[in-house]
Structure formats: structure tokens, C-alpha cells
ChimeraX commands (.cxc) that place a marker at each C-alpha (Angstrom):
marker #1 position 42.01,23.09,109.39 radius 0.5
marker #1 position 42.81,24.04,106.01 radius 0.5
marker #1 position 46.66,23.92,105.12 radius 0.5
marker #1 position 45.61,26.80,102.31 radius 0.5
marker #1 position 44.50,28.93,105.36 radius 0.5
marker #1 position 48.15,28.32,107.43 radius 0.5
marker #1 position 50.07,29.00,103.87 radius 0.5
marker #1 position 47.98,32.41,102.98 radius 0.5
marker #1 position 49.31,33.43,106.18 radius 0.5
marker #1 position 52.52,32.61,106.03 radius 0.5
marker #1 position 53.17,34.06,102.77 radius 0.5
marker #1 position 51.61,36.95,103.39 radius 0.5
marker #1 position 53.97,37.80,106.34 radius 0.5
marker #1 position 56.74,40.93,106.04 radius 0.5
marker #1 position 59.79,40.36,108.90 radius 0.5
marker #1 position 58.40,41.92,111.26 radius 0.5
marker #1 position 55.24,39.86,111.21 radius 0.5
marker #1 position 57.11,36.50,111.23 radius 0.5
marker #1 position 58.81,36.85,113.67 radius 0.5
marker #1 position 56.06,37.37,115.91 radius 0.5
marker #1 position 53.92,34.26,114.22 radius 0.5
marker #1 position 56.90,32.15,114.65 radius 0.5
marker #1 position 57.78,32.83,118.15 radius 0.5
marker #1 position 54.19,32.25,118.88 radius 0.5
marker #1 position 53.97,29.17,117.34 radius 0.5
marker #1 position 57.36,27.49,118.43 radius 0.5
marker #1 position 55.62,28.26,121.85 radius 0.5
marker #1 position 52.13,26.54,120.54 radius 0.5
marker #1 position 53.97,23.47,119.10 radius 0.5
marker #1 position 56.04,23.20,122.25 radius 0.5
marker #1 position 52.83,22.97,124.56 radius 0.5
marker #1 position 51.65,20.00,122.82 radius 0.5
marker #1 position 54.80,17.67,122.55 radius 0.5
marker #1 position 54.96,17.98,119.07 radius 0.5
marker #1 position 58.01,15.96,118.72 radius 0.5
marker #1 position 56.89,13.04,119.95 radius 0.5
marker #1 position 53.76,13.13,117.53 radius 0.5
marker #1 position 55.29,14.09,114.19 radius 0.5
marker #1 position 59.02,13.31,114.57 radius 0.5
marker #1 position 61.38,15.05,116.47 radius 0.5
marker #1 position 64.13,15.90,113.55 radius 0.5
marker #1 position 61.53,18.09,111.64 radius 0.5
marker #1 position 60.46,19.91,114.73 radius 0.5
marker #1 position 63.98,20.43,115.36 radius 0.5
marker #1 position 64.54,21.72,111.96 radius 0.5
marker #1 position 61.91,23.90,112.50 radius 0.5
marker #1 position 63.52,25.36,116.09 radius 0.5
marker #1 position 66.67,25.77,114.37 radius 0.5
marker #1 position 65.53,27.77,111.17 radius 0.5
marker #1 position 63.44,29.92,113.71 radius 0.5
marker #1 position 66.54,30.37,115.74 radius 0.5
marker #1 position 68.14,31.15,112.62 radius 0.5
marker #1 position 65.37,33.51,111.39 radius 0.5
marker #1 position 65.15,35.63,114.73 radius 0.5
marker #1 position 68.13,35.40,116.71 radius 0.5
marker #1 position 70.67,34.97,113.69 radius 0.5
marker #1 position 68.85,37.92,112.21 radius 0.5
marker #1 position 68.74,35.75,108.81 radius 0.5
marker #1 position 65.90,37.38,107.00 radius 0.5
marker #1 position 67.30,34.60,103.64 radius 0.5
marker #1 position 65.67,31.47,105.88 radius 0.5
marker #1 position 62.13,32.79,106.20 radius 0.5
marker #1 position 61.11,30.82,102.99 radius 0.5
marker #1 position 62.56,27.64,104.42 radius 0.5
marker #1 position 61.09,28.37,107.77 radius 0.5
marker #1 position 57.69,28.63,106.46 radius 0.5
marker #1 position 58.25,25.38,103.81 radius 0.5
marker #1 position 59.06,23.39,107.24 radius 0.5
marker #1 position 56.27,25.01,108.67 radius 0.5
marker #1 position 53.63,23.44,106.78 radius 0.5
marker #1 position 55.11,20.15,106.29 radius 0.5
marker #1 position 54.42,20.00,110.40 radius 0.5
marker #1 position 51.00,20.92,109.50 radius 0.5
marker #1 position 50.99,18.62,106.72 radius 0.5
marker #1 position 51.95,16.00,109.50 radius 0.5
marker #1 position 49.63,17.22,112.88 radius 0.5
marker #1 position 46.69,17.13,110.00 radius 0.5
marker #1 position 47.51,13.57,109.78 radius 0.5
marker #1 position 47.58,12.77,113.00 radius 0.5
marker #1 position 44.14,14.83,113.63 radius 0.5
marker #1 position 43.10,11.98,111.01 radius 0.5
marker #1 position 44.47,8.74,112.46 radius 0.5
marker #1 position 42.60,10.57,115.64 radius 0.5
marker #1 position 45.98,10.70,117.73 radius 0.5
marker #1 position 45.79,14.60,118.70 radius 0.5
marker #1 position 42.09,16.86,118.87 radius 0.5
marker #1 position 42.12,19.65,116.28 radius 0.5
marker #1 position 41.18,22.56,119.18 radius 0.5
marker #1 position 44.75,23.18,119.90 radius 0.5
marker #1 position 45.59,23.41,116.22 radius 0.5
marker #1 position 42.84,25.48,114.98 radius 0.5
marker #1 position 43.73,28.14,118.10 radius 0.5
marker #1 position 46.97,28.19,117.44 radius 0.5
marker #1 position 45.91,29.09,114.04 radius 0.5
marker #1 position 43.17,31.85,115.22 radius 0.5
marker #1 position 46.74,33.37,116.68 radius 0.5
marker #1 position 48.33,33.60,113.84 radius 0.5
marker #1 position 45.50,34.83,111.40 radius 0.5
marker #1 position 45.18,37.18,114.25 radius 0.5
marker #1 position 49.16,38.74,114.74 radius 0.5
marker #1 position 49.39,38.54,110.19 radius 0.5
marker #1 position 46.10,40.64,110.11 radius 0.5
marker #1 position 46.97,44.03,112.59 radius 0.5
marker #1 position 50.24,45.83,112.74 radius 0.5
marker #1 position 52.77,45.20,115.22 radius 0.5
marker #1 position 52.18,46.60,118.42 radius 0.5
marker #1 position 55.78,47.14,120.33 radius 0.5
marker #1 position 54.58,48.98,122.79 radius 0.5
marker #1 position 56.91,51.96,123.67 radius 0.5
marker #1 position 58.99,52.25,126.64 radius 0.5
marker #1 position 59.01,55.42,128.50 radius 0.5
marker #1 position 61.81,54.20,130.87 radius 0.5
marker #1 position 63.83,52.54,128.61 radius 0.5
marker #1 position 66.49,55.55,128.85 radius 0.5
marker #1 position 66.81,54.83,132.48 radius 0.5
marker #1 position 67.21,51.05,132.43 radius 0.5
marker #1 position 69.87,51.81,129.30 radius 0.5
marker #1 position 71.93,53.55,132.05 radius 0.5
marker #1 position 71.41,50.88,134.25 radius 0.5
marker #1 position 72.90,47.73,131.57 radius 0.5
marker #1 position 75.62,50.71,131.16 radius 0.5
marker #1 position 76.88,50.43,135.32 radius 0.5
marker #1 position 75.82,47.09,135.17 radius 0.5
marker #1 position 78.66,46.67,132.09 radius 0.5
marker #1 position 81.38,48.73,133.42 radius 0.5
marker #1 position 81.13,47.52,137.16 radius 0.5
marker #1 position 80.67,44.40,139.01 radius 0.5
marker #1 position 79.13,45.49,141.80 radius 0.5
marker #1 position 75.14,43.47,141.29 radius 0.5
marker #1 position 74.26,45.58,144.74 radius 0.5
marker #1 position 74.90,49.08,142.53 radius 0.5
marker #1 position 72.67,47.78,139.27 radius 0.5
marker #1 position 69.43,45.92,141.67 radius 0.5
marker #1 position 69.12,49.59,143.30 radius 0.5
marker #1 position 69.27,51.14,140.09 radius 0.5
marker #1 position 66.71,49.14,138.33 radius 0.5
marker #1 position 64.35,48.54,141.82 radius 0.5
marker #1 position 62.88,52.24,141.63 radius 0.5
marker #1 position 62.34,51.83,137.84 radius 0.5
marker #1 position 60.16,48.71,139.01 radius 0.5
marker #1 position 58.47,50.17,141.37 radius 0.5
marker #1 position 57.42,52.87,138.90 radius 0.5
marker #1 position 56.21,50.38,136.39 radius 0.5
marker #1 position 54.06,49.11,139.31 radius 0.5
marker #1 position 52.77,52.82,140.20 radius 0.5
marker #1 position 51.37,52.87,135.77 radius 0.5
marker #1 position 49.66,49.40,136.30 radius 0.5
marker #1 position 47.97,50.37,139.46 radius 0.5
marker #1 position 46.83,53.95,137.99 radius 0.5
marker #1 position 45.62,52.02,134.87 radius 0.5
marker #1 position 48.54,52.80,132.08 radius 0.5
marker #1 position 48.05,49.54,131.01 radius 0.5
marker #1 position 49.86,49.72,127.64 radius 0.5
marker #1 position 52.62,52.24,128.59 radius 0.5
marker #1 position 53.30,49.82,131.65 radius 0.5
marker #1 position 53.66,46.78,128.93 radius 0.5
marker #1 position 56.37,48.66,127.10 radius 0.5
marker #1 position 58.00,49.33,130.08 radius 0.5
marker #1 position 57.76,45.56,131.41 radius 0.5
marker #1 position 58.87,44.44,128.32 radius 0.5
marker #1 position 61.76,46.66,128.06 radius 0.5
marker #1 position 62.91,45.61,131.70 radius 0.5
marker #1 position 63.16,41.97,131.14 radius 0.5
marker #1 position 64.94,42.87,127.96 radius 0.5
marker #1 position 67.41,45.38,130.14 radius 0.5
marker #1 position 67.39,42.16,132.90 radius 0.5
marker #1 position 68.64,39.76,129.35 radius 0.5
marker #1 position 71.04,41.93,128.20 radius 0.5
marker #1 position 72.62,42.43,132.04 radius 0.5
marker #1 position 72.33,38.27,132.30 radius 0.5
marker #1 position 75.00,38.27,129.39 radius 0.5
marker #1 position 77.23,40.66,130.46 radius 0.5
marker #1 position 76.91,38.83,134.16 radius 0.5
marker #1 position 75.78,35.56,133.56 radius 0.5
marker #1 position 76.41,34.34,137.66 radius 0.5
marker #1 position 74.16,37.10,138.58 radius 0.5
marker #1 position 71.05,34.51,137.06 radius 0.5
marker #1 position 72.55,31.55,137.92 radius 0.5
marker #1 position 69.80,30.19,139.91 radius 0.5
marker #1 position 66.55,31.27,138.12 radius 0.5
marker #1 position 66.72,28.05,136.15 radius 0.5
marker #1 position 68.29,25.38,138.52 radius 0.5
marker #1 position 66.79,26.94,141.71 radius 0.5
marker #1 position 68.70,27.91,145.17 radius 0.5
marker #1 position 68.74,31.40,147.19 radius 0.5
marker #1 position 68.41,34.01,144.89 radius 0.5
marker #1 position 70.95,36.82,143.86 radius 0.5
marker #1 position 69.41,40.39,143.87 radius 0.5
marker #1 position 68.73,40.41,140.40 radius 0.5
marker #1 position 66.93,37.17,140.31 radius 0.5
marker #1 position 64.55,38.56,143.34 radius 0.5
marker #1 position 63.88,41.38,141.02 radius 0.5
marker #1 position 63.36,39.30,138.02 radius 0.5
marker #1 position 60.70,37.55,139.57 radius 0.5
marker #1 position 58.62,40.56,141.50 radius 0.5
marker #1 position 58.85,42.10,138.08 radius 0.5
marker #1 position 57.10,38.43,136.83 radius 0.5
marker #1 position 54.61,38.87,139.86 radius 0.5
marker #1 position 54.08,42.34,138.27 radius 0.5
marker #1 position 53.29,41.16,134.88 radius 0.5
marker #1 position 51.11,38.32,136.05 radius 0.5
marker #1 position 49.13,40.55,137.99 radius 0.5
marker #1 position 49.05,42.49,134.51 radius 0.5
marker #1 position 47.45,39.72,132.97 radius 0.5
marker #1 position 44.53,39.43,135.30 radius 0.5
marker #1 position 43.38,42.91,135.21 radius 0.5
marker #1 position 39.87,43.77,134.22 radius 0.5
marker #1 position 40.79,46.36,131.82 radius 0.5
marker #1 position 43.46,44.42,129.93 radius 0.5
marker #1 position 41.83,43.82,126.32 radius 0.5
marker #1 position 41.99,40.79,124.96 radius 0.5
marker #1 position 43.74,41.88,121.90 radius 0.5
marker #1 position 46.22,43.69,123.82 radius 0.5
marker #1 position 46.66,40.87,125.70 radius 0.5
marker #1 position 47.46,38.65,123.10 radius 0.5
marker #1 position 49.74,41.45,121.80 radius 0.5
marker #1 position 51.77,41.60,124.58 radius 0.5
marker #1 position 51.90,37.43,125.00 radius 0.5
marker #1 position 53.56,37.78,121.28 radius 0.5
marker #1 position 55.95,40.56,122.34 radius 0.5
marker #1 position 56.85,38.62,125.30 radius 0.5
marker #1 position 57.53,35.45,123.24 radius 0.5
marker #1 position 59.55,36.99,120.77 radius 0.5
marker #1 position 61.78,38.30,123.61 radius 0.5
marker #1 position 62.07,35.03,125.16 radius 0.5
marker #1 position 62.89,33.95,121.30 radius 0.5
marker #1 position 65.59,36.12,121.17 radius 0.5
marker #1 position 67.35,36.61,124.25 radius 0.5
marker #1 position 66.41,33.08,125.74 radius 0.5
marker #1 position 65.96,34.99,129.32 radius 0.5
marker #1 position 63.22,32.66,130.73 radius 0.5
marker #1 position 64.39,29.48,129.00 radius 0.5
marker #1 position 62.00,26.53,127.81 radius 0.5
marker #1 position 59.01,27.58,129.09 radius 0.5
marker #1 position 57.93,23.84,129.02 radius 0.5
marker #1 position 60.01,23.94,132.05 radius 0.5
marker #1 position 59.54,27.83,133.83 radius 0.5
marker #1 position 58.80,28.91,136.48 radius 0.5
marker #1 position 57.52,31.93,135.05 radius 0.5
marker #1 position 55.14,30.09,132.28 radius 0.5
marker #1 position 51.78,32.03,134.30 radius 0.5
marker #1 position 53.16,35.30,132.44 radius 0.5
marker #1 position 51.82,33.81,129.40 radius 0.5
marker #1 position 48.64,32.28,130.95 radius 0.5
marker #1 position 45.41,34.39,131.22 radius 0.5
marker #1 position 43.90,34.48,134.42 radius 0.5
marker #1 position 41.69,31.91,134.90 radius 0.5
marker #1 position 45.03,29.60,133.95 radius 0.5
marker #1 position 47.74,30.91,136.18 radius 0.5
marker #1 position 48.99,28.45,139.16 radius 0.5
marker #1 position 48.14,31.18,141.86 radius 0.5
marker #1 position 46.47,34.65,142.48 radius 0.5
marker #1 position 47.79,37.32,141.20 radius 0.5
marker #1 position 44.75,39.45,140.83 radius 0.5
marker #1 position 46.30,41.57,143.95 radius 0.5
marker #1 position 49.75,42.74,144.10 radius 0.5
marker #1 position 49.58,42.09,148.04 radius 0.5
marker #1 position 48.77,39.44,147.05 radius 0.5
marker #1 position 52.16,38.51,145.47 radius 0.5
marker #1 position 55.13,37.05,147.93 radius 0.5
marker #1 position 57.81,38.25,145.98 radius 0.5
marker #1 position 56.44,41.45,145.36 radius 0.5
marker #1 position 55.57,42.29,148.57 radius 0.5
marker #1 position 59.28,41.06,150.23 radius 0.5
marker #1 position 60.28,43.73,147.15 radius 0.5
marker #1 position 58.54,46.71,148.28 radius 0.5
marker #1 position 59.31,46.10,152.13 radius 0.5
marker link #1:1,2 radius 0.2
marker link #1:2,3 radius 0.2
marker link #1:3,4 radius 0.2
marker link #1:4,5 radius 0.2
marker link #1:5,6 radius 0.2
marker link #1:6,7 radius 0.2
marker link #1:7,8 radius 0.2
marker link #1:8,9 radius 0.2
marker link #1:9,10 radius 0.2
marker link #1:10,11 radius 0.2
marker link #1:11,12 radius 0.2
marker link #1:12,13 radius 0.2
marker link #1:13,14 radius 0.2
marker link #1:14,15 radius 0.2
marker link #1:15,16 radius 0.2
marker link #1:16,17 radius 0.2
marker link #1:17,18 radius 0.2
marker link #1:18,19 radius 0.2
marker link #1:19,20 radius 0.2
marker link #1:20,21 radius 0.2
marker link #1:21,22 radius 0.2
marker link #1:22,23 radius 0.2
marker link #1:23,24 radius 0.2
marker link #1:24,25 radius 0.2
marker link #1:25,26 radius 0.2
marker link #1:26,27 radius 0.2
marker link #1:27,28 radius 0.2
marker link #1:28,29 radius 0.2
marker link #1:29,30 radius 0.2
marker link #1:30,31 radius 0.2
marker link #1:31,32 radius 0.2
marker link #1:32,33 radius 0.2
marker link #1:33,34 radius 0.2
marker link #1:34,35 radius 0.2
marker link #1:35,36 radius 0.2
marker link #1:36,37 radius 0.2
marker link #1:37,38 radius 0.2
marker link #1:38,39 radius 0.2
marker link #1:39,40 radius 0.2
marker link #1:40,41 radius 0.2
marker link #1:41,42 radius 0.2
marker link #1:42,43 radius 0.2
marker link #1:43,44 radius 0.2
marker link #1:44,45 radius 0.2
marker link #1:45,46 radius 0.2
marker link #1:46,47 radius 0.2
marker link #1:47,48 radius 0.2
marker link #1:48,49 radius 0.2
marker link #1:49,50 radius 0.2
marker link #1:50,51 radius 0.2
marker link #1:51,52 radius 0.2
marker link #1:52,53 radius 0.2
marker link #1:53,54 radius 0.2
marker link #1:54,55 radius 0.2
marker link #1:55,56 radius 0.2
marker link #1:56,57 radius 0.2
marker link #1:57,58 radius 0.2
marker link #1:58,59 radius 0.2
marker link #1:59,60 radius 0.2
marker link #1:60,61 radius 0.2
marker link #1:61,62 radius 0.2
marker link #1:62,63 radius 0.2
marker link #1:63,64 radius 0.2
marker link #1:64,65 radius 0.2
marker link #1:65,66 radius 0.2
marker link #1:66,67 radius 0.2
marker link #1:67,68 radius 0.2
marker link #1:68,69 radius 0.2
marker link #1:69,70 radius 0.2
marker link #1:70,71 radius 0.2
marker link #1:71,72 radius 0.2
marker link #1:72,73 radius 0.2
marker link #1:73,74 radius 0.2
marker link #1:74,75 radius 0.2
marker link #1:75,76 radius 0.2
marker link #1:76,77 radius 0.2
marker link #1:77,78 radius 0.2
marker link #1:78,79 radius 0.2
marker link #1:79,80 radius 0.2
marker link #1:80,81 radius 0.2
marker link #1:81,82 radius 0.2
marker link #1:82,83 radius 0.2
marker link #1:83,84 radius 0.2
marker link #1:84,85 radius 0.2
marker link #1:85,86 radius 0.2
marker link #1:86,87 radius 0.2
marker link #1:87,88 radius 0.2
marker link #1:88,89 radius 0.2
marker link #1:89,90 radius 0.2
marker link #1:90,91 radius 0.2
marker link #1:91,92 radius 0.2
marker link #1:92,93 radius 0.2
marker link #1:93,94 radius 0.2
marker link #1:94,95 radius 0.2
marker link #1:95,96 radius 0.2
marker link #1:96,97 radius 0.2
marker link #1:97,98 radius 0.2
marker link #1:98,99 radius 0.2
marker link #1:99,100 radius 0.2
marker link #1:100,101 radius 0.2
marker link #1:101,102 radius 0.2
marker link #1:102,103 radius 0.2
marker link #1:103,104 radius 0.2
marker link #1:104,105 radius 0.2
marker link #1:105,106 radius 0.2
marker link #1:106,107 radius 0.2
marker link #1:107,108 radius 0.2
marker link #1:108,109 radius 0.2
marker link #1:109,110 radius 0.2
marker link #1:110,111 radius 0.2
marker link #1:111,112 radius 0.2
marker link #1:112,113 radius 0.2
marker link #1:113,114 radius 0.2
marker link #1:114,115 radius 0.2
marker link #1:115,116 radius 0.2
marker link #1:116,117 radius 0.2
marker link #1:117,118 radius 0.2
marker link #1:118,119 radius 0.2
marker link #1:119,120 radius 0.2
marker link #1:120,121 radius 0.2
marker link #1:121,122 radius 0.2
marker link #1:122,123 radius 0.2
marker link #1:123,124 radius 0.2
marker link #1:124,125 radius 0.2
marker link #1:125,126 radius 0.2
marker link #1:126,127 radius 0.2
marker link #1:127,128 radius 0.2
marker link #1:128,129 radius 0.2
marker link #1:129,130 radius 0.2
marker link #1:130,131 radius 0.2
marker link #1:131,132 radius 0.2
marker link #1:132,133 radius 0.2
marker link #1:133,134 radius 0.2
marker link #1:134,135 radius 0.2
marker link #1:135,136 radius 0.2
marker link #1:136,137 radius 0.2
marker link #1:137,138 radius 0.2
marker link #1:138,139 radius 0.2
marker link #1:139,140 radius 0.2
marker link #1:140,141 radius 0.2
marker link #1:141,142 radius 0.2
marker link #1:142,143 radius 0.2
marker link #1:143,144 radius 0.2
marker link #1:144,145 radius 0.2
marker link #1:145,146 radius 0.2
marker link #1:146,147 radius 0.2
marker link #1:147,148 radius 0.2
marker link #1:148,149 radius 0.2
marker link #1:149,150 radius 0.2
marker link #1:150,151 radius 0.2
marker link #1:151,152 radius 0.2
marker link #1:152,153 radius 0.2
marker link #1:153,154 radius 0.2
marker link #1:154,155 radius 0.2
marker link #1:155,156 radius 0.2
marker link #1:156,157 radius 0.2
marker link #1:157,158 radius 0.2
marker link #1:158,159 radius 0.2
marker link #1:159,160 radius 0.2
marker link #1:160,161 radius 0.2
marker link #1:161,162 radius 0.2
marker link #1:162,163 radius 0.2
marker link #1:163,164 radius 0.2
marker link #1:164,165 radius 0.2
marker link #1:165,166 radius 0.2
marker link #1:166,167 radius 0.2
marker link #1:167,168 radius 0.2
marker link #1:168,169 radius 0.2
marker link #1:169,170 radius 0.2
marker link #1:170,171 radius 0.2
marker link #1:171,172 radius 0.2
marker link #1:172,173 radius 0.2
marker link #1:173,174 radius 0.2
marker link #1:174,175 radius 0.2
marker link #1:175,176 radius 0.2
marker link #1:176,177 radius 0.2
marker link #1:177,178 radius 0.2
marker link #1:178,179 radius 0.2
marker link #1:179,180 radius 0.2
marker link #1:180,181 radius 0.2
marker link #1:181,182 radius 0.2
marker link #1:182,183 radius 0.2
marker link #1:183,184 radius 0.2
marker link #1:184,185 radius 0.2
marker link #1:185,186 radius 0.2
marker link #1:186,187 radius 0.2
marker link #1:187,188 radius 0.2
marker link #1:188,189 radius 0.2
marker link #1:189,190 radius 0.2
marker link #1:190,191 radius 0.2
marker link #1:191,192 radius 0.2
marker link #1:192,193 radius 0.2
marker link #1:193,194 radius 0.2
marker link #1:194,195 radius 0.2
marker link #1:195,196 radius 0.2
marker link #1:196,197 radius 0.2
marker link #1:197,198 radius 0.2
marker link #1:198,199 radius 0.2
marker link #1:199,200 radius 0.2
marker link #1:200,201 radius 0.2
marker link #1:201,202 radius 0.2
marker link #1:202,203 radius 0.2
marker link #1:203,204 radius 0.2
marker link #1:204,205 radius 0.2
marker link #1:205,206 radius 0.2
marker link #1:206,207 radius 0.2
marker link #1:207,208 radius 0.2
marker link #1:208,209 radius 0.2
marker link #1:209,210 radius 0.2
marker link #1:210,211 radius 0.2
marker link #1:211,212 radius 0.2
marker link #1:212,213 radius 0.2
marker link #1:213,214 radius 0.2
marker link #1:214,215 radius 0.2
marker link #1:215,216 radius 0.2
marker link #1:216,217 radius 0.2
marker link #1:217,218 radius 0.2
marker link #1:218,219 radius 0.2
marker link #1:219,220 radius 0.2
marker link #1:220,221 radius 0.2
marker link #1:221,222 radius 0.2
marker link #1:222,223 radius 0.2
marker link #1:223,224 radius 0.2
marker link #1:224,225 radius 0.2
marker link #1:225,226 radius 0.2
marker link #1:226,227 radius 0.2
marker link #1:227,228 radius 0.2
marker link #1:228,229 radius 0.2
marker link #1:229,230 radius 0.2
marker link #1:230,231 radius 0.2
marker link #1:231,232 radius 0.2
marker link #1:232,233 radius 0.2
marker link #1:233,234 radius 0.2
marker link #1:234,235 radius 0.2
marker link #1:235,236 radius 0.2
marker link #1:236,237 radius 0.2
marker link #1:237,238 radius 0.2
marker link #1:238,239 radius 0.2
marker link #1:239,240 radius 0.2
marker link #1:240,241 radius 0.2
marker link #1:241,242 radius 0.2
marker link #1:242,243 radius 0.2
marker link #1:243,244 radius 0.2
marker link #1:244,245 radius 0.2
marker link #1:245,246 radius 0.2
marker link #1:246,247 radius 0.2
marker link #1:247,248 radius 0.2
marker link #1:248,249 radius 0.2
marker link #1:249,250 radius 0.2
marker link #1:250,251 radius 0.2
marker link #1:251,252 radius 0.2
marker link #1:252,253 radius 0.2
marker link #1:253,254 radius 0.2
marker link #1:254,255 radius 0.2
marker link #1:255,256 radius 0.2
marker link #1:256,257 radius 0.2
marker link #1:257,258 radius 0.2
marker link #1:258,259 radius 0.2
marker link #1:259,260 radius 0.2
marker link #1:260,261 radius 0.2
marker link #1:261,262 radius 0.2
marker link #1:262,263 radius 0.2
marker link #1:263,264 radius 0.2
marker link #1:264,265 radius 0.2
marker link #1:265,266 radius 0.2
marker link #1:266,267 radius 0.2
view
């Protein structure tokens, strides 16, 4: 790994770019325990100017962001040296990066997104979870209908925009999510959180998902999750198999019937 290669990228980046290369690599450095192999305070520095950069909407602390970025290079470089950590996991996580700086941004549009926006609306002016889960549940099962006829990217957009939708809802009506993280019997919107997951994961095993589009939507996905903090640490998720190909996920997804949730959902 060249630290010339990780700083032509960074400096190369617009906004838009960064904070998809970030997002991915907070995620990368997470996987590895990072902390505990180059010091946890400039890991933490890093977390906190990405937090900074992305959620604070801070374009000023990109610079810094990318200075602390490559002093943790600077450091895993060492380490690859001393032969404490493997260089695969660094070079991929580089291949990612060259990869996201060297395309334009895929967002993938959301043909339903009008829909769901009525459905945060009810969910803002009422309290009444029952009202918003049969709302969104058709919209789901719609999303479901463009994966299975093979609208693979218009059914990203319109994933992406639901868990989105599902964040914003969580902070209007923060109870209504109050077990996805600490487990016990789910509320309604929780049981739809999770078929939607189901939905996604089964995404991520079809045959005509690209690669590229794959990793595309991985980077969209973690710059959600960077944002809105919906599915938490993923260290820790239950829903970490959204961002796992295939031959990686904990259980079979390759068939929606095959899916628990989703099949309880569509009963």
C-alpha cells in the first residue's frame, strides 16, 4: 500500500464523493478493531470529524478529516510492518475507495419516495404506529413486486428511501424502535424494518445484481446508516448481512420464502 495512492484519492474527492469514501471506510476500519491496533483517541478523532463532516453537514472539516485519515494509514502501514495486521484488508478497503472517487455517485432514485413522504407526514401529526405500519406495508410489498420482476436499481432507490422514511419516523417516535437494538417483541414498525432487511438481503444475492451496483448501493446504504444512525454500530447488528454479499450472509436469503420475517409479513 502506497500512502501516495490513499492521499491522491482523498484529495481528489468533491463533497459528495467524501462522504461516500468516508462512510465506507469508518465501516472498513470498524471491521478490523482498529482502535485497539493504532490507538483508540485517533480513531476516535477520526469518527468524530466524520460525524462532523456528514451529519453536522460541516463541509470546513473535510481537510482535517482526510489529514487524520492518513495518519491512521500512516499507523496500520506500521503495523503491516511490525507484521501485527495482513495488508488484504487494507489494500481492499483501498480498491473501495479508488473505486467510489473514480465513477459518479449513483443515488439511485426513488419512485415511491412521494408516498413514504406522506407516510413520515401521518406518522408526525398522529400517534397512532397501527395507522403509519399500514401505510408503509403496501409500499413494501411493492418494492418486493420490482425485485422479483427484476427492477433491480429502481427497487434500490426505493429500499433506500424506505429505511430513510423508517429513520426519519424513529425520530419523530423514538419508542416505536425501541427494541431493534436491545431485542424483545417487536412493535409494528420494527417487524417491518426487518422484512424490509430480509428484502434487501435477498437483494444482495441475486444473480443479476452487478457487482458495481452492488458496491454502489453498500456505499449508499452506509452513508445512510452514517447519517441517520438507524441500524446502529454495525459491529453489533443484527442487520450487518445487508452489507455482506452472498456467499457471507449468516442465512439464506436467496428466496424470499425463504425469509421468516418476510413471509409472517405477507401472511
Amino acid at each position: 500500500m502506497e500512502k501516495n495512492d490513499v492521499k491522491k484519492i482523498l484529495e481528489g474527492l468533491d463533497v459528495a464523493h467524501a462522504e461516500m469514501v468516508h462512510s465506507c471506510l469508518c465501516f472498513d476500519l470498524i471491521n478490523v478493531a482498529l482502535p485497539e491496533l493504532v490507538g483508540r483517541e485517533m480513531v476516535e478523532t477520526y469518527w468524530e470529524l466524520c460525524d462532523q463532516f456528514i451529519k453536522g453537514k460541516d463541509a470546513s472539516a473535510l481537510p482535517k478529516l482526510n489529514a487524520v485519515c492518513l495518519r491512521i494509514f500512516d499507523a496500520i502501514d506500521k503495523e503491516i510492518k511490525d507484521g501485527n495486521v495482513t495488508e488484504h484488508f487494507v489494500l481492499e478497503a483501498v480498491d473501495r475507495m479508488r473505486n467510489l472517487a473514480g465513477k459518479p455517485v449513483c443515488t439511485f432514485d426513488a419512485s415511491l419516495k412521494q408516498e413514504m413522504k406522506a407516510a413520515w407526514q401521518k406518522a408526525k401529526s398522529d400517534n397512532d404506529i397501527d395507522t403509519v405500519f399500514h401505510a408503509l406495508a403496501p409500499i413494501l410489498s411493492r418494492i418486493a413486486e420490482q425485485v422479483e420482476d427484476g427492477h433491480i436499481e429502481a427497487s434500490i432507490g426505493n429500499l433506500l428511501a424506505l429505511f430513510s422514511c423508517l429513520a426519519n419516523i424513529k425520530s419523530e417516535h423514538e419508542t416505536w424502535f425501541e427494541h431493534m437494538s436491545h431485542g424483545g417483541e417487536m412493535t409494528d414498525m420494527e417487524f417491518l424494518t426487518d422484512a424490509a432487511v430480509e428484502v434487501y438481503c435477498h437483494l444482495r444475492q441475486r444473480n443479476d445484481l452487478s457487482e458495481g451496483m452492488g458496491e454502489d448501493m453498500d456505499a449508499q446504504l452506509l452513508l445512510l446508516n452514517q447519517r441517520t444512525g438507524f441500524f446502529g454500530d454495525w459491529t453489533m447488528s443484527n442487520y450487518a448481512d445487508m452489507l455482506c454479499t452472498g456467499d457471507n450472509q449468516s442465512q439464506d436469503y436467496s428466496e424470499l420464502e425463504n425469509c421468516e420475517v418476510w413471509m409472517d409479513f405477507v401472511e
